[in-house]
N, CA, C and O atoms as CSV, one atom per row, in Angstrom:
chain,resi,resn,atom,element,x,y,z
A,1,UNK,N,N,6.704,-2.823,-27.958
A,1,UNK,CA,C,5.721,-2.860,-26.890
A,1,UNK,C,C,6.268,-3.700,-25.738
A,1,UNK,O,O,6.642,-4.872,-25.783
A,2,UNK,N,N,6.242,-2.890,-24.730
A,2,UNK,CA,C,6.532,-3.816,-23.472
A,2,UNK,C,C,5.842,-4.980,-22.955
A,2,UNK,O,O,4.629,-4.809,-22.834
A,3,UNK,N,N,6.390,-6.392,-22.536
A,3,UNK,CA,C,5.743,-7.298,-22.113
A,3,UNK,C,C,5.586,-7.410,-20.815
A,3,UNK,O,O,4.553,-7.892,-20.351
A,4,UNK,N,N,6.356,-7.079,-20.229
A,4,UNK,CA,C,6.404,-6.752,-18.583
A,4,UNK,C,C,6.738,-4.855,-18.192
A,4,UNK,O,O,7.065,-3.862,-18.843
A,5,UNK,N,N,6.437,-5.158,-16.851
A,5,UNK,CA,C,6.722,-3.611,-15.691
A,5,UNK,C,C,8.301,-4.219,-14.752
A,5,UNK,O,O,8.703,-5.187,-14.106
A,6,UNK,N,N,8.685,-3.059,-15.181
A,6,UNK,CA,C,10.194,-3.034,-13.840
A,6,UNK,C,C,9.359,-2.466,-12.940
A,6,UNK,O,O,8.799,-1.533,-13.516
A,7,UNK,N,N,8.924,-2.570,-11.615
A,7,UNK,CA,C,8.409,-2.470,-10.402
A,7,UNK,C,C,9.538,-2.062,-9.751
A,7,UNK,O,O,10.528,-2.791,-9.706
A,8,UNK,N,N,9.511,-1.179,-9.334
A,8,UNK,CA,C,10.570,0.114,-8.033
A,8,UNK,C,C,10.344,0.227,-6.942
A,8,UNK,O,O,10.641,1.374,-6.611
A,9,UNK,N,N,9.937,-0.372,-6.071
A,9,UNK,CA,C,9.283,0.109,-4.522
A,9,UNK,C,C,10.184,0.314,-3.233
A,9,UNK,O,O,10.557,-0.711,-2.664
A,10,UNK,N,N,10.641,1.775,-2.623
A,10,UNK,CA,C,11.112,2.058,-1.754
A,10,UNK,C,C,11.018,2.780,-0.574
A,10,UNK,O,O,10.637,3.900,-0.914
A,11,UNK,N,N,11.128,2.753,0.355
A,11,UNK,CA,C,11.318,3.640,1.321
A,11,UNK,C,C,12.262,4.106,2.008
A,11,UNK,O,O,13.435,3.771,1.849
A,12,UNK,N,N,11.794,5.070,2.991
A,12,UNK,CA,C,13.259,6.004,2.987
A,12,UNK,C,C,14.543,5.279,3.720
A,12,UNK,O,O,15.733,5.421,3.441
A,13,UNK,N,N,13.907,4.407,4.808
A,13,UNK,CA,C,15.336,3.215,4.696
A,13,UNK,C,C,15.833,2.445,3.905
A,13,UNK,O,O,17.006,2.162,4.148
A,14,UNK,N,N,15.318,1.916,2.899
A,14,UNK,CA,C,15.084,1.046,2.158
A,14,UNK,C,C,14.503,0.313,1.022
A,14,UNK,O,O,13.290,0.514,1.080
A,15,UNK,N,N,14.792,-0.473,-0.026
A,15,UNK,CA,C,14.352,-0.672,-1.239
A,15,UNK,C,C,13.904,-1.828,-1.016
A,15,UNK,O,O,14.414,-2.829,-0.513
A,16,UNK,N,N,12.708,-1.564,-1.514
A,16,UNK,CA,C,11.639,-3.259,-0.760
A,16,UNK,C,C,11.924,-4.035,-2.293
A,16,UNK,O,O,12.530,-5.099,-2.420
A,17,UNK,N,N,11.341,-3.236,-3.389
A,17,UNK,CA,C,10.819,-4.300,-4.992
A,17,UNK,C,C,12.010,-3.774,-5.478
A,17,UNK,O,O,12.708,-2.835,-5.095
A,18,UNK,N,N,12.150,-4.911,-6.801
A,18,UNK,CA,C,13.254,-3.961,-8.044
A,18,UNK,C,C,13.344,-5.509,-8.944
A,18,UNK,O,O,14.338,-6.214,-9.120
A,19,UNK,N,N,11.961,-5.718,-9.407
A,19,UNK,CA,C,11.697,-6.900,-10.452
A,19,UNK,C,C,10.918,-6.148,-11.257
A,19,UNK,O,O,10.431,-5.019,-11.309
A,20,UNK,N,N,10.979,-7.446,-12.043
A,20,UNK,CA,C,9.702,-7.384,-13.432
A,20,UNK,C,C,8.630,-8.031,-13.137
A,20,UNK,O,O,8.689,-9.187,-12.719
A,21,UNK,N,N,7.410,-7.340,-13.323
A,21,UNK,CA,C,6.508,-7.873,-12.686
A,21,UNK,C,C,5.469,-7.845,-14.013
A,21,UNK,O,O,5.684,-7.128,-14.990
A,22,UNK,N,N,4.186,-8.839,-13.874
A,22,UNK,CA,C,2.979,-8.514,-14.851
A,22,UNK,C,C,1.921,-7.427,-14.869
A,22,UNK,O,O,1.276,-7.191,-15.891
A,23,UNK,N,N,1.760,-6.822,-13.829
A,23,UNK,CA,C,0.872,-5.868,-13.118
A,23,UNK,C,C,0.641,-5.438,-11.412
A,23,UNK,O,O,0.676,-6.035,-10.336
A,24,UNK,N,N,0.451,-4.375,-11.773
A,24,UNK,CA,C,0.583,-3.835,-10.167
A,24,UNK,C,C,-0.478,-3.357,-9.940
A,24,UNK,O,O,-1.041,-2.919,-10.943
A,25,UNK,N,N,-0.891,-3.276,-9.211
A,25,UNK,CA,C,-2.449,-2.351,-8.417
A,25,UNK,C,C,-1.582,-1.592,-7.131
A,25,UNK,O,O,-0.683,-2.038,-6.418
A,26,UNK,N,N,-2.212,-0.335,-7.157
A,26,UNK,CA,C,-2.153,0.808,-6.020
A,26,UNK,C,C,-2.939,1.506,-5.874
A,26,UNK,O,O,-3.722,1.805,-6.776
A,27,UNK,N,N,-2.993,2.084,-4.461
A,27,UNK,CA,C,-3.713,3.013,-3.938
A,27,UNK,C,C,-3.262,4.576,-4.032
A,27,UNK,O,O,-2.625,5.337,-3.303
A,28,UNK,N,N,-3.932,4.678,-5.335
A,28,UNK,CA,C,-3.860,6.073,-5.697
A,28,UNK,C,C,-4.775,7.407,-5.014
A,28,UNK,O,O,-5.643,7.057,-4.214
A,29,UNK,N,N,-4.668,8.576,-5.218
A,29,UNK,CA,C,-5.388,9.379,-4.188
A,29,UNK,C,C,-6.391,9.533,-4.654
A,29,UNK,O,O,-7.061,10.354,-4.028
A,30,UNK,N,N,-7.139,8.889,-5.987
A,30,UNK,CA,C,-8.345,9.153,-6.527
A,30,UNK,C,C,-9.152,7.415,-6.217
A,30,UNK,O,O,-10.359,7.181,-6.266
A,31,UNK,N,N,-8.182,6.546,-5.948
A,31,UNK,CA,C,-9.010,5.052,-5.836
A,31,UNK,C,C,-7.917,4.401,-6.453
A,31,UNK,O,O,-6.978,4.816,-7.131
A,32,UNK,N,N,-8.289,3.197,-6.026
A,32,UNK,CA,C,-7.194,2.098,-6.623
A,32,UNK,C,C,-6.880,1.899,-8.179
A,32,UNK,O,O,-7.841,1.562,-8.871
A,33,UNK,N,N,-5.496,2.090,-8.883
A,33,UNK,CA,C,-5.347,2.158,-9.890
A,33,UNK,C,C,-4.351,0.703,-10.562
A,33,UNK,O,O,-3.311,0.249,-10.083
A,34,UNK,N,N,-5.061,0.255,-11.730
A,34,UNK,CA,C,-4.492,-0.934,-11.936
A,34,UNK,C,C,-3.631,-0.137,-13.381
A,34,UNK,O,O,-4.009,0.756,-14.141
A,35,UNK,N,N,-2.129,-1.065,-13.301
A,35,UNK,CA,C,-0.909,-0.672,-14.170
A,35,UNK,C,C,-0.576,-1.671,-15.152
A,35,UNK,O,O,0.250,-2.409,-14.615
A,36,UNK,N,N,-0.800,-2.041,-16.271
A,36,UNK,CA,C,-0.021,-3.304,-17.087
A,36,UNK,C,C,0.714,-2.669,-17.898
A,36,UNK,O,O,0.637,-1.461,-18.123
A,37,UNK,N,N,1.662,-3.629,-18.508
A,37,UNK,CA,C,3.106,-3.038,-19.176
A,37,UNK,C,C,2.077,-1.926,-20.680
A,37,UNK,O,O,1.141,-2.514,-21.221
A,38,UNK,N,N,2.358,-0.657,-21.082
A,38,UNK,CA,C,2.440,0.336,-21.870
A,38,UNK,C,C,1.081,0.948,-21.257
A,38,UNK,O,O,0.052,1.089,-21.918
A,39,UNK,N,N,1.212,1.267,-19.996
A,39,UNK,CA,C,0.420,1.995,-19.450
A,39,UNK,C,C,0.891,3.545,-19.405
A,39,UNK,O,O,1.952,3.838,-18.854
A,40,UNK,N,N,0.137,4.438,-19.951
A,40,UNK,CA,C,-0.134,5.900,-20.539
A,40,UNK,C,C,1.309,6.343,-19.428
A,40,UNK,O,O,1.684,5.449,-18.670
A,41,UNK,N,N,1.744,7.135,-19.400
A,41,UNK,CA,C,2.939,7.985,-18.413
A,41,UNK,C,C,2.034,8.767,-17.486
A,41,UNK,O,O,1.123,9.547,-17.765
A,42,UNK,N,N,2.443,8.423,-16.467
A,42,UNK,CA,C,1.436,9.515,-14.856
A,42,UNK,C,C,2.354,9.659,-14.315
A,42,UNK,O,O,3.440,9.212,-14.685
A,43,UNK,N,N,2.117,10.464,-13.079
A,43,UNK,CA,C,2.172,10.637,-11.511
A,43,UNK,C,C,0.950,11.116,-10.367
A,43,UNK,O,O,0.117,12.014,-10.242
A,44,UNK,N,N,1.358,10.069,-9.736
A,44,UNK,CA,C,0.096,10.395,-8.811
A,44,UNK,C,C,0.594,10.431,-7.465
A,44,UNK,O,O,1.793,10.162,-7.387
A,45,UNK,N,N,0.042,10.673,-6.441
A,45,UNK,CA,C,0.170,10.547,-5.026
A,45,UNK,C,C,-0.530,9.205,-4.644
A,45,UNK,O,O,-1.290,8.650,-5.437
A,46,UNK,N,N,-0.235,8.662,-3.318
A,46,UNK,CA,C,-0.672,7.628,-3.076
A,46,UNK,C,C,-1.023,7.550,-1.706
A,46,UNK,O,O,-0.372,8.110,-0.825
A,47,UNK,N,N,-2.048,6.862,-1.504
A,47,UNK,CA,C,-2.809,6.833,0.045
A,47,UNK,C,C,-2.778,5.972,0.975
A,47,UNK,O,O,-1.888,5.158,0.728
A,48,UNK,N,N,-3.161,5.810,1.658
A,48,UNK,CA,C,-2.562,4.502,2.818
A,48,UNK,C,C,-3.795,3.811,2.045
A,48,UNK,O,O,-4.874,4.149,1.557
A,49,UNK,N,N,-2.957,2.557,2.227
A,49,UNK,CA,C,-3.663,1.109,1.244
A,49,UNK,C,C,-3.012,0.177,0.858
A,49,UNK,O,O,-1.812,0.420,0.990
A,50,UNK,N,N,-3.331,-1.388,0.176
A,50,UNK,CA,C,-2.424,-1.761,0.062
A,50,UNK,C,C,-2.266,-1.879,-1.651
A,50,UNK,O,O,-3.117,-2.052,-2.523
A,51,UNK,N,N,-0.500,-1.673,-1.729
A,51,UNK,CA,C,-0.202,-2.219,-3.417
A,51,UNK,C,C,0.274,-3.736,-3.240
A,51,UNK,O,O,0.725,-4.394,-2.302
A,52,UNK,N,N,-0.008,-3.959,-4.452
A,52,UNK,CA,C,-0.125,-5.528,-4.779
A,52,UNK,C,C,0.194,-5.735,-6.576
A,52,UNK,O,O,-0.021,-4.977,-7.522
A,53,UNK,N,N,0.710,-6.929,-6.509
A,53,UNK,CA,C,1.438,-6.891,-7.896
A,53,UNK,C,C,1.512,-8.658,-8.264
A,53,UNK,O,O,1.067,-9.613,-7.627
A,54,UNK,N,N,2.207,-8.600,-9.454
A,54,UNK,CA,C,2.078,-9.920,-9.961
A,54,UNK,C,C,3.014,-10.000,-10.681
A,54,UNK,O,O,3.364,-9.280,-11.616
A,55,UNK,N,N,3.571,-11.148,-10.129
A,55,UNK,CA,C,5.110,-11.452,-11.264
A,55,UNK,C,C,5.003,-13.175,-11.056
A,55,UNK,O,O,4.772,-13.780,-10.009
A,56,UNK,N,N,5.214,-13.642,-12.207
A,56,UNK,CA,C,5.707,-15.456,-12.312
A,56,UNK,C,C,4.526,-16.118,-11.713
A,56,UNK,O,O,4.606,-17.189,-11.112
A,57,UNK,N,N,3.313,-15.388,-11.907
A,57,UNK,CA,C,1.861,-16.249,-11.419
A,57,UNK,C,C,1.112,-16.015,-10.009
A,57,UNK,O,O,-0.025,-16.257,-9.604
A,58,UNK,N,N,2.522,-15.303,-9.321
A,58,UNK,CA,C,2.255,-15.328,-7.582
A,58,UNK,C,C,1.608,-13.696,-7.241
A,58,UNK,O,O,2.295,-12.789,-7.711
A,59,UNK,N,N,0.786,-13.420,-6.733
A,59,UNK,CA,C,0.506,-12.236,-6.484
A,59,UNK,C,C,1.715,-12.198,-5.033
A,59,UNK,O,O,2.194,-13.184,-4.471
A,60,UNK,N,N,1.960,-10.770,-4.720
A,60,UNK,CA,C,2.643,-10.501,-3.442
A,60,UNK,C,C,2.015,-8.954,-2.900
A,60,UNK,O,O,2.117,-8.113,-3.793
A,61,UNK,N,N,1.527,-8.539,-1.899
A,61,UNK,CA,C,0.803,-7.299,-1.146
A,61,UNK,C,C,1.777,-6.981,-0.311
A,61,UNK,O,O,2.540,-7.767,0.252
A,62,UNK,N,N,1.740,-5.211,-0.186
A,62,UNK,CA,C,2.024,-4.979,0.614
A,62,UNK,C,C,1.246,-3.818,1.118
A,62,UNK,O,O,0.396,-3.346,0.363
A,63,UNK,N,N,1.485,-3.105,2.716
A,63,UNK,CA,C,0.668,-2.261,3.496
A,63,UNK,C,C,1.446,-0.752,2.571
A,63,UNK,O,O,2.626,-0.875,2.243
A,64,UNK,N,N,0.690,0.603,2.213
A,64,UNK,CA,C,2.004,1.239,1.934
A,64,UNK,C,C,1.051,2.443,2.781
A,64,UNK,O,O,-0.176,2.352,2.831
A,65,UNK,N,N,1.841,3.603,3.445
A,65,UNK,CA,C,1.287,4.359,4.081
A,65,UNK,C,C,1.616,6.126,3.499
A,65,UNK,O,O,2.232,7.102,3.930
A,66,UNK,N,N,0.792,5.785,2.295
A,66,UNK,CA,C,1.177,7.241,1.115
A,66,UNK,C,C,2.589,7.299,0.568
A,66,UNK,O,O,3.518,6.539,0.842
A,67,UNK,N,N,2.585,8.432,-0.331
A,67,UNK,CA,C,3.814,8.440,-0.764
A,67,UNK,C,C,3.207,8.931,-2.369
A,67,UNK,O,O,2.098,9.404,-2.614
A,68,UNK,N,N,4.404,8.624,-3.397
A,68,UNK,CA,C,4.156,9.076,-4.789
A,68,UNK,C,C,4.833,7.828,-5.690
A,68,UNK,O,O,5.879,7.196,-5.541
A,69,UNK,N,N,3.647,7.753,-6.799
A,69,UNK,CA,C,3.904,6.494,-7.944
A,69,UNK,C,C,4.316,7.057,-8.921
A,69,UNK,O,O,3.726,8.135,-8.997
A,70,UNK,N,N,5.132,6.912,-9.871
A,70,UNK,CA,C,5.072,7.307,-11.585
A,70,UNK,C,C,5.437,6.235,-12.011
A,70,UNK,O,O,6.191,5.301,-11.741
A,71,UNK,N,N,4.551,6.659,-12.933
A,71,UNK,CA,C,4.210,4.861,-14.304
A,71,UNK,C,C,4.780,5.632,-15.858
A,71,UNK,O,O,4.583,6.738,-16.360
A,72,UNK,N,N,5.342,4.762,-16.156
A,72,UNK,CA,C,6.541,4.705,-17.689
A,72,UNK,C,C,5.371,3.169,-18.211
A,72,UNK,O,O,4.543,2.461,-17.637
A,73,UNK,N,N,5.973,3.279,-19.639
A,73,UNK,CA,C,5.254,2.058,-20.450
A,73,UNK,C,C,5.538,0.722,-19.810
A,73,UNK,O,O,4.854,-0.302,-19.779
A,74,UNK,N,N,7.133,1.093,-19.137
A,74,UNK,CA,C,7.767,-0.230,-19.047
A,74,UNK,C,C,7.664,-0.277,-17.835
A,74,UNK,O,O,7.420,-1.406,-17.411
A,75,UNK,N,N,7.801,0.953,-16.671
A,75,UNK,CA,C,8.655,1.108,-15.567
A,75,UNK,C,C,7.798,1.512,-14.182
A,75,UNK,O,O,7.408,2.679,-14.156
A,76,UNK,N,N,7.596,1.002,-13.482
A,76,UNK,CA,C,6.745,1.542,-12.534
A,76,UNK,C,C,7.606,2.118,-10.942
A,76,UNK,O,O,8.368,1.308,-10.414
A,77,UNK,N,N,7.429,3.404,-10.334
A,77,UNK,CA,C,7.960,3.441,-9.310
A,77,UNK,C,C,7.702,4.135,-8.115
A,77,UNK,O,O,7.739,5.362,-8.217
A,78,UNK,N,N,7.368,3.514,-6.653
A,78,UNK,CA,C,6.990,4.050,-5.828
A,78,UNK,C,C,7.656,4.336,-4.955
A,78,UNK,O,O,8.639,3.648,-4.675
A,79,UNK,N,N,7.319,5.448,-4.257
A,79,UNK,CA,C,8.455,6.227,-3.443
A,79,UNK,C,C,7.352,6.251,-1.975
A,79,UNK,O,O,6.361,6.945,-1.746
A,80,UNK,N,N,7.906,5.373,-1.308
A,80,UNK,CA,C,6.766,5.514,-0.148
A,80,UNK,C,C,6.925,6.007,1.016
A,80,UNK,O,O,8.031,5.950,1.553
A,81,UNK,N,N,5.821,6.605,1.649
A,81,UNK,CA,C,6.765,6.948,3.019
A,81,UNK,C,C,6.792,5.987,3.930
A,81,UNK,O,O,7.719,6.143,4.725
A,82,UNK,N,N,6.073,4.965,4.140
A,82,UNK,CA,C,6.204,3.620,4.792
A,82,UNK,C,C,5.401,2.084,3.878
A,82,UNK,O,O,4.517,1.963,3.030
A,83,UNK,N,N,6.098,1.352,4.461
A,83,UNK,CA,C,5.484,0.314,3.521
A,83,UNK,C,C,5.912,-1.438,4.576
A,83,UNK,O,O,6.959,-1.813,5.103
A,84,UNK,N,N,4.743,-1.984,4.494
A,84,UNK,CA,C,5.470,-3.579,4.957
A,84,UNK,C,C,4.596,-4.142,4.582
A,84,UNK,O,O,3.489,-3.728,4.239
A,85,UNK,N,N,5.349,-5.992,4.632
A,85,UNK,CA,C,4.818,-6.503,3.548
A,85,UNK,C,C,3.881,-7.346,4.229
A,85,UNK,O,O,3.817,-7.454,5.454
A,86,UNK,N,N,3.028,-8.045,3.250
A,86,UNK,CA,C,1.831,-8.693,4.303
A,86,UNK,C,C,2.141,-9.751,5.101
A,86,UNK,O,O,1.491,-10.005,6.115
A,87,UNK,N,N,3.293,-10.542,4.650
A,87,UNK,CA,C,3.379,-11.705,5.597
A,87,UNK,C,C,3.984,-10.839,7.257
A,87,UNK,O,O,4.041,-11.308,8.394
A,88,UNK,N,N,4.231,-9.908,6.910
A,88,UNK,CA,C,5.419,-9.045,8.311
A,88,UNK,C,C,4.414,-8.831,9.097
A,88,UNK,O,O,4.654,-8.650,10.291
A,89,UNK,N,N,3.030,-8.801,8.610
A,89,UNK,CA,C,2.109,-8.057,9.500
A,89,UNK,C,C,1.856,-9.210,11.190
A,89,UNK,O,O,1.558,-10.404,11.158
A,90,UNK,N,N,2.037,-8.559,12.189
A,90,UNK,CA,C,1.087,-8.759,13.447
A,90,UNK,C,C,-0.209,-8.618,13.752
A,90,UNK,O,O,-0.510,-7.615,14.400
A,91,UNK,N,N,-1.290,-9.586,13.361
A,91,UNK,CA,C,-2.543,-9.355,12.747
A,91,UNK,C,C,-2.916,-9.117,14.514
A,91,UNK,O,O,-4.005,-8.643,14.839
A,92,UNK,N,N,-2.139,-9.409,15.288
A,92,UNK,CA,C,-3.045,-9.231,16.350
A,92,UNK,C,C,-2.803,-7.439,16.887
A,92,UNK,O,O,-3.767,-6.730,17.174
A,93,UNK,N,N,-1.942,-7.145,16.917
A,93,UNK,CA,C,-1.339,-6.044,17.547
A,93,UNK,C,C,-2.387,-5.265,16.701
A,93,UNK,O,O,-3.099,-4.378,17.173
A,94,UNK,N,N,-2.423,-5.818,14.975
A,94,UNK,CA,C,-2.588,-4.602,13.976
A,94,UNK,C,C,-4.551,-4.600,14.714
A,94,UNK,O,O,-5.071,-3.522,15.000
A,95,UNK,N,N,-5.004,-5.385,14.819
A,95,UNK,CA,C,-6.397,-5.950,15.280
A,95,UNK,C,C,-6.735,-5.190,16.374
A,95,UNK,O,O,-7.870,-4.716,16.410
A,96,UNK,N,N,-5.733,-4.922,17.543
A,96,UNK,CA,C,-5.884,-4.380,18.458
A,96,UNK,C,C,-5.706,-2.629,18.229
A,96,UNK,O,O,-6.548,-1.737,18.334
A,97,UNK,N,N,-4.617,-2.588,17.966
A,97,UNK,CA,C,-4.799,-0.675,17.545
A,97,UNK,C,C,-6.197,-0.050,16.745
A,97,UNK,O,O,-6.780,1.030,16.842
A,98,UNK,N,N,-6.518,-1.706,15.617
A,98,UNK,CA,C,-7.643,-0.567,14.764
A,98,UNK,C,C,-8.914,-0.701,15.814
A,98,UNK,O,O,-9.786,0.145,15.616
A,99,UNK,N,N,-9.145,-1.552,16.814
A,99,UNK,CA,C,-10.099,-1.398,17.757
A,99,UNK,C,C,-10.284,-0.332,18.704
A,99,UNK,O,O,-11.200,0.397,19.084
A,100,UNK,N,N,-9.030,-0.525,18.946
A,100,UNK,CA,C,-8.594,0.473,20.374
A,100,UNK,C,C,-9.139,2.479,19.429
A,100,UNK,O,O,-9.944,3.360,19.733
A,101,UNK,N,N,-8.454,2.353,18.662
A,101,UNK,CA,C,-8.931,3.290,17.871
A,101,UNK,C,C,-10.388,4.150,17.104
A,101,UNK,O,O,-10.696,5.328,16.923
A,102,UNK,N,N,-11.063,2.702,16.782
A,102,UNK,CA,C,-12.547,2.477,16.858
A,102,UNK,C,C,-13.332,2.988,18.145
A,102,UNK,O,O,-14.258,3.769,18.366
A,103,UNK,N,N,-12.675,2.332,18.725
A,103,UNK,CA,C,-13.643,2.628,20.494
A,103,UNK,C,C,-13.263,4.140,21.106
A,103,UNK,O,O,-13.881,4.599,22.067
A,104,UNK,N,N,-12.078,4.930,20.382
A,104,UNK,CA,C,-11.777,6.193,20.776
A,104,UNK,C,C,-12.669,7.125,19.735
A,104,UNK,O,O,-13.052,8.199,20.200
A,105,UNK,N,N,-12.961,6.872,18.637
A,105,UNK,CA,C,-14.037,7.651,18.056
A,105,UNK,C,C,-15.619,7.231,17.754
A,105,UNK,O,O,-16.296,7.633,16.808
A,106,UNK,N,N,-15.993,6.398,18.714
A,106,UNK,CA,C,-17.133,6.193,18.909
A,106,UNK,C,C,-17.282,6.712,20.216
A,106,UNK,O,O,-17.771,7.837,20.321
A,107,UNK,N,N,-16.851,5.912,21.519
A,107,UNK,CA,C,-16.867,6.663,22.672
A,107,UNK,C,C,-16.526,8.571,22.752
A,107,UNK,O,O,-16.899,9.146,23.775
A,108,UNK,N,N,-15.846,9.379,21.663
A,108,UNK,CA,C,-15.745,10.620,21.882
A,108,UNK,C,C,-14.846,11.082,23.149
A,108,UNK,O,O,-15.201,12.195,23.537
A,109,UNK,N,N,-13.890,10.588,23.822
A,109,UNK,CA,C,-13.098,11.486,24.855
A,109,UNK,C,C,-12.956,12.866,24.797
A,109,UNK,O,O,-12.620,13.275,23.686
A,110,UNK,N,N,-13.110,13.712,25.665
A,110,UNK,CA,C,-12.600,14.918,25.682
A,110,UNK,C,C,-11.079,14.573,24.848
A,110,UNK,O,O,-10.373,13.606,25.131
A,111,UNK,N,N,-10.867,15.249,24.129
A,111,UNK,CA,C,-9.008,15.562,23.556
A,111,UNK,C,C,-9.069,14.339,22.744
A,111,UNK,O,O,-8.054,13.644,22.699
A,112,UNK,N,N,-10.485,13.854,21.867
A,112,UNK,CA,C,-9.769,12.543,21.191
A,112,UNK,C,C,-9.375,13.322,20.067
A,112,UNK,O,O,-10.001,14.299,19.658
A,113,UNK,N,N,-7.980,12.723,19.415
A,113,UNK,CA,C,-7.708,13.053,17.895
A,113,UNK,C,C,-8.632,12.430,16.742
A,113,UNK,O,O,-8.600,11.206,16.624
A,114,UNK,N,N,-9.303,13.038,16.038
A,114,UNK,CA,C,-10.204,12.510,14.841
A,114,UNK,C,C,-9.154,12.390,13.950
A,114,UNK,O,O,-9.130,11.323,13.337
A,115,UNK,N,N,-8.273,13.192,13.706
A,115,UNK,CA,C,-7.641,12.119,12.554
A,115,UNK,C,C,-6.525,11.646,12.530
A,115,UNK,O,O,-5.765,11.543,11.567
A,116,UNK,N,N,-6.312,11.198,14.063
A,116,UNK,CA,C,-4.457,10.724,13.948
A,116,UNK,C,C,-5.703,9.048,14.366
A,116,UNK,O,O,-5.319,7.946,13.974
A,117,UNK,N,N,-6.987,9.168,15.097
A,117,UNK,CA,C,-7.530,7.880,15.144
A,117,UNK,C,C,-7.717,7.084,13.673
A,117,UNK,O,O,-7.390,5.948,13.328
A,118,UNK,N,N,-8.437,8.265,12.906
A,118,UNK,CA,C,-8.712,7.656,11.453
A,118,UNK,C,C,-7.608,7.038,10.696
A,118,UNK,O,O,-7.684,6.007,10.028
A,119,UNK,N,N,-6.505,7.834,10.888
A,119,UNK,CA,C,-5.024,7.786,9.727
A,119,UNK,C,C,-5.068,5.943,11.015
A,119,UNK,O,O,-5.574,4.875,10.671
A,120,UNK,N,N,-4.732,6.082,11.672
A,120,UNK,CA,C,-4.386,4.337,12.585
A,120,UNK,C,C,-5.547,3.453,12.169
A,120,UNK,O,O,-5.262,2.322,12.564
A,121,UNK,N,N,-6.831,3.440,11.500
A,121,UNK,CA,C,-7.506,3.298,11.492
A,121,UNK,C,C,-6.964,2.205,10.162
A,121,UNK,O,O,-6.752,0.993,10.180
A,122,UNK,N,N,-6.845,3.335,8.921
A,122,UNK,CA,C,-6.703,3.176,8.096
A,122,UNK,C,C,-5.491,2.320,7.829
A,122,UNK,O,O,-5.520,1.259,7.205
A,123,UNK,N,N,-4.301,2.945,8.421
A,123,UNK,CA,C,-3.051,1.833,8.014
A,123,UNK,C,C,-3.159,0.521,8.798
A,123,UNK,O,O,-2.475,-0.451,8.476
A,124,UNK,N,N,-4.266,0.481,10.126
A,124,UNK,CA,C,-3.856,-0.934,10.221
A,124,UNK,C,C,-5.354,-1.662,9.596
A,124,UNK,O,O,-5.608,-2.755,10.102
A,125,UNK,N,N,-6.151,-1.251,8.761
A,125,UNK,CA,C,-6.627,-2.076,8.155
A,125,UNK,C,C,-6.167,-2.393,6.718
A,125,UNK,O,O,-6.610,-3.369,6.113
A,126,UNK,N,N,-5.406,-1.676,6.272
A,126,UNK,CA,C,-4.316,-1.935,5.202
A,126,UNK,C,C,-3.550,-3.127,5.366
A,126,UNK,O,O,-3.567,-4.108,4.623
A,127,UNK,N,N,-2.670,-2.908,6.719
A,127,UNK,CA,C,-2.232,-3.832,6.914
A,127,UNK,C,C,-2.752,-5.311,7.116
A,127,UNK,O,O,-2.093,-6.302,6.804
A,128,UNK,N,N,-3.770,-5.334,7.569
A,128,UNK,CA,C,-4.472,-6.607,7.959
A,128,UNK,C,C,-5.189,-7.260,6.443
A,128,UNK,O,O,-5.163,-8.455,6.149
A,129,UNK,N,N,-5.700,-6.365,5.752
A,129,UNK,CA,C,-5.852,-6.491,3.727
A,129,UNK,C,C,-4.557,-7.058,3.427
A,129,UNK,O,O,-4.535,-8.224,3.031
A,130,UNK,N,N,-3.289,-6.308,3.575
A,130,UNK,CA,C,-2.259,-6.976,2.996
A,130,UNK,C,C,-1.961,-8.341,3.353
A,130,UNK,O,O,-1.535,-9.146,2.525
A,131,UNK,N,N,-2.182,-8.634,4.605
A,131,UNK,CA,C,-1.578,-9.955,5.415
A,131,UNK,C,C,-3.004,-10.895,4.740
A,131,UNK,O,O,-2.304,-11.871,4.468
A,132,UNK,N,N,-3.947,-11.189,4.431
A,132,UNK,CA,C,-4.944,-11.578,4.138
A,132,UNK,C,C,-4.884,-11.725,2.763
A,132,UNK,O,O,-5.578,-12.629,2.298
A,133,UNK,N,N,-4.244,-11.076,2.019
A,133,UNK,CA,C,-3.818,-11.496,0.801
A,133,UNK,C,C,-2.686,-12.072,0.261
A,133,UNK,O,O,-2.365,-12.140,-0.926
A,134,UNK,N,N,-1.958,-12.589,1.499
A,134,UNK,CA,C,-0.742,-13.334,1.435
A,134,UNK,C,C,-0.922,-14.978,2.191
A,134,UNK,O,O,-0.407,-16.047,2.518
A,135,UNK,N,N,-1.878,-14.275,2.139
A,135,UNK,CA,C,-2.113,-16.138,3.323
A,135,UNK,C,C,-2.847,-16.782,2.960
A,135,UNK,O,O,-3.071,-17.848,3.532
């Protein structure tokens, strides 16, 4: 029986995780799914949200903006299409887009996008969750 998760987390530039961790939480496409070591074998898709994990006592978050998870007893691994971590976040910038965004689908413009506002909506309140759980 496994005592820990190997945690995998990458994107397409780059490999963010590649520890052993105690548990991970993600944003799966059905709701947030929590992982501890001999967790059943899946794959799922994943939604803008943040994953968050636990290794050596310290939790660490990050923003991830979809992508696909598969979970092994031992092995966990996400393939993301974007991801940053909470301390990286610009709470102000991120503060300002999800407003600016807010005020474009409440006000209604002729030609507003409903869901390129929502999708901005969503990753920068991810992001601002992630940074909030690092601080």
């Amino acid at each position: 029986m496994a005592e820990k998760l190997t945690l995998e987390v990458a994107v397409p530039e780059r490999q963010l995780v590649n520890e052993e961790v105690d548990e991970v939480q993600a944003p799966a496409a059905t709701g947030y799914l929590g992982v501890l070591p001999n967790h059943a074998p899946l794959m799922t898709q994943l939604q803008v949200g943040v994953l968050s994990f636990k290794a050596a006592g310290k939790t660490r978050a990050m923003a991830v903006e979809g992508g696909v998870m598969e979970v092994l007893p031992d092995y966990v691994r996400v393939l993301a299409d974007g991801a940053q971590w909470g301390e990286e976040v610009d709470v102000e910038q991120e503060t300002q887009v999800r407003d600016e965004a807010q005020k474009r689908l409440r006000d209604r413009p002729e030609g507003v996008d409903f869901d390129g506002d929502s999708l901005a909506i969503a990753r920068a309140q991810a992001r601002l969750e992630a940074h909030s759980r690092t601080t």
